[in-house]
MMTF fields as JSON, N, C-alpha, C and O atoms, coordinates in Angstrom:
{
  "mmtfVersion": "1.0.0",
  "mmtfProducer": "UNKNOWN",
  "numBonds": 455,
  "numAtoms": 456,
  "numGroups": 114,
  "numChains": 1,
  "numModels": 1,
  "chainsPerModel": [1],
  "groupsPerChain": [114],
  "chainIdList": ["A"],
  "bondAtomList": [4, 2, 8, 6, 12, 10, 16, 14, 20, 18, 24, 22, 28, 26, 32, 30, 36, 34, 40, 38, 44, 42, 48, 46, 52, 50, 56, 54, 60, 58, 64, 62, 68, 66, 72, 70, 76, 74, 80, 78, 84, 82, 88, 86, 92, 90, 96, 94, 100, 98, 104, 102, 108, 106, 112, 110, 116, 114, 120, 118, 124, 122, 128, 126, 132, 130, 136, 134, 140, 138, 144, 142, 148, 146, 152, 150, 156, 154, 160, 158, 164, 162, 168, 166, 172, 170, 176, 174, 180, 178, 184, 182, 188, 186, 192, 190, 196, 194, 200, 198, 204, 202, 208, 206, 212, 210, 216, 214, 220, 218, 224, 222, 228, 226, 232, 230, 236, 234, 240, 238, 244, 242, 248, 246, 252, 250, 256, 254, 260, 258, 264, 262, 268, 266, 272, 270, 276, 274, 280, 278, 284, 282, 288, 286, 292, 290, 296, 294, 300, 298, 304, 302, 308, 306, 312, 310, 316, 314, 320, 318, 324, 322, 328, 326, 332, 330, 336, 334, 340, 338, 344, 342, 348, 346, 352, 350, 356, 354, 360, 358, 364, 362, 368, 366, 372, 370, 376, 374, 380, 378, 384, 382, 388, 386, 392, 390, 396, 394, 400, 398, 404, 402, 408, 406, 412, 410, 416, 414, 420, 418, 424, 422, 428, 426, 432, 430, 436, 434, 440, 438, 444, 442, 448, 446, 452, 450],
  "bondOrderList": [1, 1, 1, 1, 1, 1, 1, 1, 1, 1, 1, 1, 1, 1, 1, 1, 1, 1, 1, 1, 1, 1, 1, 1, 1, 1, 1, 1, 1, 1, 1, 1, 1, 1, 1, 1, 1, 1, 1, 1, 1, 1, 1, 1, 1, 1, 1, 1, 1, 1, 1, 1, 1, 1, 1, 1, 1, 1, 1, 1, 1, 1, 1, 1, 1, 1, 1, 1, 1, 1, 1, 1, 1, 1, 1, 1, 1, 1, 1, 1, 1, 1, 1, 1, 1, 1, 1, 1, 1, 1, 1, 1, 1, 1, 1, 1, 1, 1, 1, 1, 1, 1, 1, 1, 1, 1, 1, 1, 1, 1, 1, 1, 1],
  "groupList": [{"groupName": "UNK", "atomNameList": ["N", "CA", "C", "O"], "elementList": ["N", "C", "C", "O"], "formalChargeList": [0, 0, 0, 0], "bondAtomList": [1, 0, 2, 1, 3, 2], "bondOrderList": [1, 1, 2], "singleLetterCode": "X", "chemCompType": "L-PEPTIDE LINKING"}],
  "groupTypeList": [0, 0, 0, 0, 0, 0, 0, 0, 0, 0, 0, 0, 0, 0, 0, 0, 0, 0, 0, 0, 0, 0, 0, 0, 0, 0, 0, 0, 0, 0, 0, 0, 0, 0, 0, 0, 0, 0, 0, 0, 0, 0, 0, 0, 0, 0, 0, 0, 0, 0, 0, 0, 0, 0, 0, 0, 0, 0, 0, 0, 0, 0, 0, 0, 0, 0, 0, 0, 0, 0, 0, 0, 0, 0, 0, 0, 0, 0, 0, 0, 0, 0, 0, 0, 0, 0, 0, 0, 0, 0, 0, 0, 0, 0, 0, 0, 0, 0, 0, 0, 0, 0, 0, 0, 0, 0, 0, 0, 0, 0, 0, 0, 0, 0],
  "groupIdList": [1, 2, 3, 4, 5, 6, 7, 8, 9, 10, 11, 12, 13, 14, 15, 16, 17, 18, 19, 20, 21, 22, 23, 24, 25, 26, 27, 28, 29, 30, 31, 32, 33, 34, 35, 36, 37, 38, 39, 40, 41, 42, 43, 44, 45, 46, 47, 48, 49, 50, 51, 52, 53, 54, 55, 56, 57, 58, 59, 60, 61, 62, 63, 64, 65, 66, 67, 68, 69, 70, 71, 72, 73, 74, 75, 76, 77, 78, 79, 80, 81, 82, 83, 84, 85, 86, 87, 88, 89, 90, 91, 92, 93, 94, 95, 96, 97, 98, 99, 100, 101, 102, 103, 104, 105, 106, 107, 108, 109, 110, 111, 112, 113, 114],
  "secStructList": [7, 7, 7, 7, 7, 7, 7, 7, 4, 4, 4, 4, 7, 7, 7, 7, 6, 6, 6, 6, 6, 6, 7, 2, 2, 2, 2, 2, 2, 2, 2, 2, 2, 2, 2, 2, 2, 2, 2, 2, 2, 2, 2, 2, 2, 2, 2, 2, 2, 2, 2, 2, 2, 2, 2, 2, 2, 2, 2, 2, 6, 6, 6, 2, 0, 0, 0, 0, 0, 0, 2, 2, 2, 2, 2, 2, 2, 2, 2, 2, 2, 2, 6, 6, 6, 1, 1, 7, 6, 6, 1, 7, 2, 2, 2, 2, 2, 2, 2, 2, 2, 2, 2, 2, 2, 2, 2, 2, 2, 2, 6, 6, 7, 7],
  "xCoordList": [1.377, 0.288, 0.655, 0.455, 1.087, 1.272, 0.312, 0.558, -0.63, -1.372, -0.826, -0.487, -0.909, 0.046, -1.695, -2.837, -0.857, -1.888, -2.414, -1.717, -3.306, -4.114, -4.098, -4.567, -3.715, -3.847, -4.828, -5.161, -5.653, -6.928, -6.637, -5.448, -7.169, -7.085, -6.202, -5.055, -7.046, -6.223, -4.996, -4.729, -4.235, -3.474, -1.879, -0.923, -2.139, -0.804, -1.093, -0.305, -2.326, -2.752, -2.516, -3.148, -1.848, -1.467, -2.46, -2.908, -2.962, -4.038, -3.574, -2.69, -4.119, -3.644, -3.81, -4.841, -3.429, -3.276, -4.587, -4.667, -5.479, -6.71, -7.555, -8.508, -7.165, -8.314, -8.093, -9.065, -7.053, -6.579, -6.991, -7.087, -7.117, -7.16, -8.55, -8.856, -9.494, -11.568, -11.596, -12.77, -10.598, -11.267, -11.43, -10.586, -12.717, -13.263, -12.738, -12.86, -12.141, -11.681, -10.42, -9.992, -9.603, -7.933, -7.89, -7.493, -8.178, -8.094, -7.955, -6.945, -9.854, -9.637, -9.045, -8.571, -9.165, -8.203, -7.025, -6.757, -6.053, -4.666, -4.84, -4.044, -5.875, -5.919, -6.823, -7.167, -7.135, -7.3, -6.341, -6.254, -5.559, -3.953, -3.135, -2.723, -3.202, -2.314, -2.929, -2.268, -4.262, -4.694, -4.64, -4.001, -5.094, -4.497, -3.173, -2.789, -2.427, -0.71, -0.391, 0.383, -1.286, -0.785, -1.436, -0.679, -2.55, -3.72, -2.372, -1.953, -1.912, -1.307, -0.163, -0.506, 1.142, 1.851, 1.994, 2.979, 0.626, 0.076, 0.245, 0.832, -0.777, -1.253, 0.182, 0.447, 1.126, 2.793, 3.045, 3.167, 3.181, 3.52, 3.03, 3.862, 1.481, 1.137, 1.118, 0.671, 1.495, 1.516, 3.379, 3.75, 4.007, 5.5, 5.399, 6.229, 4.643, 4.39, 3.74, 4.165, 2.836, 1.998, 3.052, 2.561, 4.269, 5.134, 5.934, 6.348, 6.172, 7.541, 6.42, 6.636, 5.192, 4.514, 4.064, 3.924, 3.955, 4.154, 5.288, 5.219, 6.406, 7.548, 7.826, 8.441, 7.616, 8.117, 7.411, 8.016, 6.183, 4.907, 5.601, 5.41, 6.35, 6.566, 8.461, 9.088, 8.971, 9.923, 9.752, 10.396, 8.985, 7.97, 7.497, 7.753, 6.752, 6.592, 7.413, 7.054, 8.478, 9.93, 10.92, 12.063, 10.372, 11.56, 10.732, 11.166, 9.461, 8.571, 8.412, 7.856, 8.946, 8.693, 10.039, 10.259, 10.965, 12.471, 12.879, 13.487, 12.37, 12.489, 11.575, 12.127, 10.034, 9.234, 8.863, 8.933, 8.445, 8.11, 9.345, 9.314, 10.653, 11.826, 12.102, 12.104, 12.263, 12.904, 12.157, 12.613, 10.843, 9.786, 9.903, 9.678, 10.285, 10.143, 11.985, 11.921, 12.64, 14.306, 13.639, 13.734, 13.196, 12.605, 11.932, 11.962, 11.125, 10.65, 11.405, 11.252, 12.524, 13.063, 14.199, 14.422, 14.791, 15.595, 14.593, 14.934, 13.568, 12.581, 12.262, 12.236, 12.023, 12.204, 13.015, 12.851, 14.416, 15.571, 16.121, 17.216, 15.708, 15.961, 14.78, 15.172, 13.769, 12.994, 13.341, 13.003, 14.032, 14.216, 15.532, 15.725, 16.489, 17.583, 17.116, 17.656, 16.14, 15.786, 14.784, 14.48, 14.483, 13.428, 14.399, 15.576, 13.695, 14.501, 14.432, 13.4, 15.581, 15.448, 14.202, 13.539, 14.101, 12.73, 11.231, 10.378, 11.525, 9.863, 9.309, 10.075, 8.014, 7.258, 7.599, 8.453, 7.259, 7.498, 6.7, 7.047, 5.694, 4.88, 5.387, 5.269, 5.997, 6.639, 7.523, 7.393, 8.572, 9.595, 8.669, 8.858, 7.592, 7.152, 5.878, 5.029, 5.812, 5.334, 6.206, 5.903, 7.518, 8.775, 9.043, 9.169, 9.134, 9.27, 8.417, 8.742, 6.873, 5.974, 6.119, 5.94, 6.461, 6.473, 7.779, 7.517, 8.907, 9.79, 9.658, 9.916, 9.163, 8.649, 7.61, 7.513, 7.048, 5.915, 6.711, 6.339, 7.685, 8.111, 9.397, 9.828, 9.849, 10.773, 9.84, 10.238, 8.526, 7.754, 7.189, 7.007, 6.93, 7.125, 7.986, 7.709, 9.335, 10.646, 10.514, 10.579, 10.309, 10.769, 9.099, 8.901, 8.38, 6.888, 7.349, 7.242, 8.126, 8.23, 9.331, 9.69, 10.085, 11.011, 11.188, 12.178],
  "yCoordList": [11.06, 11.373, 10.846, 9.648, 11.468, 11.272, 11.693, 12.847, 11.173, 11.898, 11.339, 10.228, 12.29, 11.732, 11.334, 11.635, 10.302, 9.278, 9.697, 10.457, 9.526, 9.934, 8.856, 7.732, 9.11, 8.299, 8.552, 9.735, 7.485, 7.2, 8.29, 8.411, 8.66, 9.516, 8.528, 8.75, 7.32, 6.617, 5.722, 4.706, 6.672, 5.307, 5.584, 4.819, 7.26, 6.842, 6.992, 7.678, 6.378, 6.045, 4.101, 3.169, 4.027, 2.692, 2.182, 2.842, 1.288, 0.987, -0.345, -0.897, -0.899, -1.397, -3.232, -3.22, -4.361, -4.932, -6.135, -7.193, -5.756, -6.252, -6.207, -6.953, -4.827, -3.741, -3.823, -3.642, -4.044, -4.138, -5.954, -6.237, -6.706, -7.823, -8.114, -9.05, -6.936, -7.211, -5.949, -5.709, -4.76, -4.283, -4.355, -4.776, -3.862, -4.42, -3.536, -3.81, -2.452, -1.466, -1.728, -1.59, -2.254, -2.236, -2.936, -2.35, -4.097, -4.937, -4.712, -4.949, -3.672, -3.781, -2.248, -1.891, -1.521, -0.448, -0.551, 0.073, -1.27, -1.629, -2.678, -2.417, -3.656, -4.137, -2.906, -3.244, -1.823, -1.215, -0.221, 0.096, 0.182, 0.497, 0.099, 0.581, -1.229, -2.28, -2.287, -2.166, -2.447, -2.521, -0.706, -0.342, -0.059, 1.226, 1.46, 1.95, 0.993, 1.229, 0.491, 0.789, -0.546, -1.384, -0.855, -0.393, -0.661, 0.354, 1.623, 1.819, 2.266, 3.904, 2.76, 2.556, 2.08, 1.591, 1.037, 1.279, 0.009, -0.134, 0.937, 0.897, 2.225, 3.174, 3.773, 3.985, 4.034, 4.464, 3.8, 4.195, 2.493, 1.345, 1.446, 1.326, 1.703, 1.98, 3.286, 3.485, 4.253, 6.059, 5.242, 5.641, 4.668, 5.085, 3.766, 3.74, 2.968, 1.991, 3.176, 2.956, 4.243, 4.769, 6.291, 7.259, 6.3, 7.159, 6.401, 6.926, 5.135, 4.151, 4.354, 5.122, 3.724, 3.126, 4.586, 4.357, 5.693, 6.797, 7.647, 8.183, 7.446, 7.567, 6.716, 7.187, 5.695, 4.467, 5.078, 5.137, 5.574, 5.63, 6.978, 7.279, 8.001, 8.964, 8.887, 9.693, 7.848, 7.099, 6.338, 6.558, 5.313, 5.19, 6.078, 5.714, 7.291, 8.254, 9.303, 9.991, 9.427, 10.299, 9.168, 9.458, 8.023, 7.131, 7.077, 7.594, 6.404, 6.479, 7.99, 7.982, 9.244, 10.824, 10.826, 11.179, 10.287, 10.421, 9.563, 9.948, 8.301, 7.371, 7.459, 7.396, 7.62, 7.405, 8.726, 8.666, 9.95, 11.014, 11.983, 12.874, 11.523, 12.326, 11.808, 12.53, 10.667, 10.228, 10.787, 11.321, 10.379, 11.225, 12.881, 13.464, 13.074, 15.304, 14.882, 15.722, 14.64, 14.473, 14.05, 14.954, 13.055, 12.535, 13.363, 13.279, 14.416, 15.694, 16.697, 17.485, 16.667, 17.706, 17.515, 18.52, 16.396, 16.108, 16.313, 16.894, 15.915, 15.697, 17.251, 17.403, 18.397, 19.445, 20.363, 21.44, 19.478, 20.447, 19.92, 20.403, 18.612, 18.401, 19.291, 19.413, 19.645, 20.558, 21.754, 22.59, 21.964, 23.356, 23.754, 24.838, 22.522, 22.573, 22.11, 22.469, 21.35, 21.24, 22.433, 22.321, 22.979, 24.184, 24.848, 25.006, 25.339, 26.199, 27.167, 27.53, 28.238, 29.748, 30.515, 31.108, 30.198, 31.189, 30.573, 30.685, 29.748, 28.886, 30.059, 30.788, 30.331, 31.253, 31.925, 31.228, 32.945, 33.392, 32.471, 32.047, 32.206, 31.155, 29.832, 29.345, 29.422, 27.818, 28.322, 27.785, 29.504, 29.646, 29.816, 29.151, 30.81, 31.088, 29.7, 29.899, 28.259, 27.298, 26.733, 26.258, 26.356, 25.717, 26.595, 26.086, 27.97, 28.223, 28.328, 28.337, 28.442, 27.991, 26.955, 26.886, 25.584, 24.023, 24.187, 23.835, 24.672, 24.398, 24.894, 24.165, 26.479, 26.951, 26.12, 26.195, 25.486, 24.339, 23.269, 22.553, 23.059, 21.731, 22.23, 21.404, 23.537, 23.561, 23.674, 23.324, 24.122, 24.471, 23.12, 23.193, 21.815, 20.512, 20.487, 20.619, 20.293, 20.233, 20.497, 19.769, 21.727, 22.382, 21.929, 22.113, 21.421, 20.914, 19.946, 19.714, 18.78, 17.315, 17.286, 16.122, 18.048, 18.081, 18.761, 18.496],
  "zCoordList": [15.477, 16.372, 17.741, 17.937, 18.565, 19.818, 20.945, 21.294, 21.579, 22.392, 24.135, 24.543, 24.629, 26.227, 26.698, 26.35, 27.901, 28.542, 29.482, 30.155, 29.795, 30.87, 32.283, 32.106, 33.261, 34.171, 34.896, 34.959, 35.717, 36.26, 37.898, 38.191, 38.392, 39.393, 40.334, 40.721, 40.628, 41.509, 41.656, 42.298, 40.63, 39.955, 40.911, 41.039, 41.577, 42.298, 43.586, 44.238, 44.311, 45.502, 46.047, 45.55, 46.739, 47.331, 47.865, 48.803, 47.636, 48.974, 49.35, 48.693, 50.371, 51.36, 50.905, 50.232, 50.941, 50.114, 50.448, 49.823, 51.461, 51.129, 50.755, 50.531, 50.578, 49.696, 48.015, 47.282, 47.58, 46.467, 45.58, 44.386, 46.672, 46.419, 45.842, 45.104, 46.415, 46.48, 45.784, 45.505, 45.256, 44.434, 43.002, 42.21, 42.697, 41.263, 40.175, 38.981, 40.644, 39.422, 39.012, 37.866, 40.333, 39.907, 38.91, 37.903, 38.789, 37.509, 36.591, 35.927, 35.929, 34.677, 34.373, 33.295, 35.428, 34.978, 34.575, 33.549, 35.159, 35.287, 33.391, 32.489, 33.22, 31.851, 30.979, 29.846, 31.336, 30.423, 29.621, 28.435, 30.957, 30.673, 29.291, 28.236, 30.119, 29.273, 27.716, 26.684, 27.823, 26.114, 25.739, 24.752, 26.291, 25.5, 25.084, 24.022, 26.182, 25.95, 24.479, 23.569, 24.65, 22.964, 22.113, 21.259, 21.873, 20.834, 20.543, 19.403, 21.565, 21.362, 20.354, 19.189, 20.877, 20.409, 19.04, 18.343, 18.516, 17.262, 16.062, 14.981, 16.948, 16.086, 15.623, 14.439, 16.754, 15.779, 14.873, 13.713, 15.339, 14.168, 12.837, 11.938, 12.447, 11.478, 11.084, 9.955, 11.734, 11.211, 10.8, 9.696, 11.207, 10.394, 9.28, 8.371, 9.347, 8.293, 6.894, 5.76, 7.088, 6.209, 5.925, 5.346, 6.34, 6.163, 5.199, 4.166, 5.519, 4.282, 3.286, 2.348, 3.388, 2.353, 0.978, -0.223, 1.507, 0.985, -0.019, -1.125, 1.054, 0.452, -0.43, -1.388, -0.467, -1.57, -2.65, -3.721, -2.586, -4.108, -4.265, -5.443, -3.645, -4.427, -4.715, -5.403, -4.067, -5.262, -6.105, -7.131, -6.096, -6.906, -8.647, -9.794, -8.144, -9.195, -9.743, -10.698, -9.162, -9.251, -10.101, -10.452, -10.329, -10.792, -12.105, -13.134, -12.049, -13.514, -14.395, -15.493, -13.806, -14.179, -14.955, -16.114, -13.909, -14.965, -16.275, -17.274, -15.974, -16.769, -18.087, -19.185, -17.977, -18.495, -19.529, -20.756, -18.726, -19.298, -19.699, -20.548, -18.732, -18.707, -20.508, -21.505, -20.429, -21.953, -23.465, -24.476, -23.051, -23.878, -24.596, -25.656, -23.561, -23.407, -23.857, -24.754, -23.915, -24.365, -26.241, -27.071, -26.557, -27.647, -28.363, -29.591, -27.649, -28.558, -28.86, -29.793, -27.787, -27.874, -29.23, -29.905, -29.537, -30.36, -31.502, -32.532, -31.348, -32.847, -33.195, -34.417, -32.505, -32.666, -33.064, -33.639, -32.469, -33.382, -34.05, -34.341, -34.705, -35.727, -37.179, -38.34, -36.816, -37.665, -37.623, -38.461, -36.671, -36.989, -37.827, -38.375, -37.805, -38.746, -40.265, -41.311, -40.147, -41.824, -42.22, -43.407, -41.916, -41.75, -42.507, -42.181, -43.83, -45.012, -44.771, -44.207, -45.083, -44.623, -44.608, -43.756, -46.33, -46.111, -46.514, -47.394, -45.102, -44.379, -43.711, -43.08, -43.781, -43.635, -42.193, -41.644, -41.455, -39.97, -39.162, -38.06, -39.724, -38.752, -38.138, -37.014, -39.279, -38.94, -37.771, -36.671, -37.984, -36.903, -35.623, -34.605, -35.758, -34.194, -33.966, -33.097, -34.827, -33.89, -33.558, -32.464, -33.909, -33.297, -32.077, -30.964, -32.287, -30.394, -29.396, -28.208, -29.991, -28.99, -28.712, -27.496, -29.293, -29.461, -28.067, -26.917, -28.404, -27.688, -26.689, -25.731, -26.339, -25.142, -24.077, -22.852, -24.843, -23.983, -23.618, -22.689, -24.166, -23.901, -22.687, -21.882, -22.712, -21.219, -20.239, -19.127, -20.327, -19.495, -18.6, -17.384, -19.437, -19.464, -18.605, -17.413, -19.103, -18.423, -17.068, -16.078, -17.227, -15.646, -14.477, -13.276, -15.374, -14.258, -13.997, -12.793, -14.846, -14.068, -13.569, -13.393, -13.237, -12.054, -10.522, -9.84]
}
């Protein structure tokens, strides 16, 4: 979020340095400057603080997806074809078409958490 600054109308008018000395605006204009310039400065600071802190939670959840659910969906998948190799020839048509719905859901799995 970058918004450009606005300068005060009189800010590139010189005035004369007795005039500058008794007036009441230069001051806090010139310190209002100054505290906006740090407010704008801050606010980067925390927009690229809330950019790390983001990125980390979705390395973060990309590391717990591979590790966690990745090993899981690998664990069914072995447990699946291992049934389908003990699965006797003539096991009914049904058993074969829930092992490939079973396995069809589970690439479908696959291919969502990556």
């Amino acid at each position: 979020m970058d918004t450009p600054t606005v300068a005060p109308f009189t800010a590139n008018i010189a005035l004369p340095p007795a005039i500058e000395a008794t007036s009441a605006c230069a001051a806090p204009a010139s310190a209002a400057e100054r505290k906006l310039a740090r407010l704008r400065a801050r606010v980067r600071q925390l927009s690229a603080e809330l950019v790390q802190v983001q990125e980390a939670a979705c390395r973060y959840v990309a590391r717990e997806l591979h590790d966690g659910v990745g090993a899981e969906l690998t664990a069914t998948r072995f447990a699946l074809a291992g049934v389908e190799t003990w699965l006797p020839a003539d096991a009914p048509a049904q058993c074969a078409n829930a092992l490939a719905v079973a396995n069809f859901s589970l690439d479908a799995v696959c291919a969502a958490s990556r």
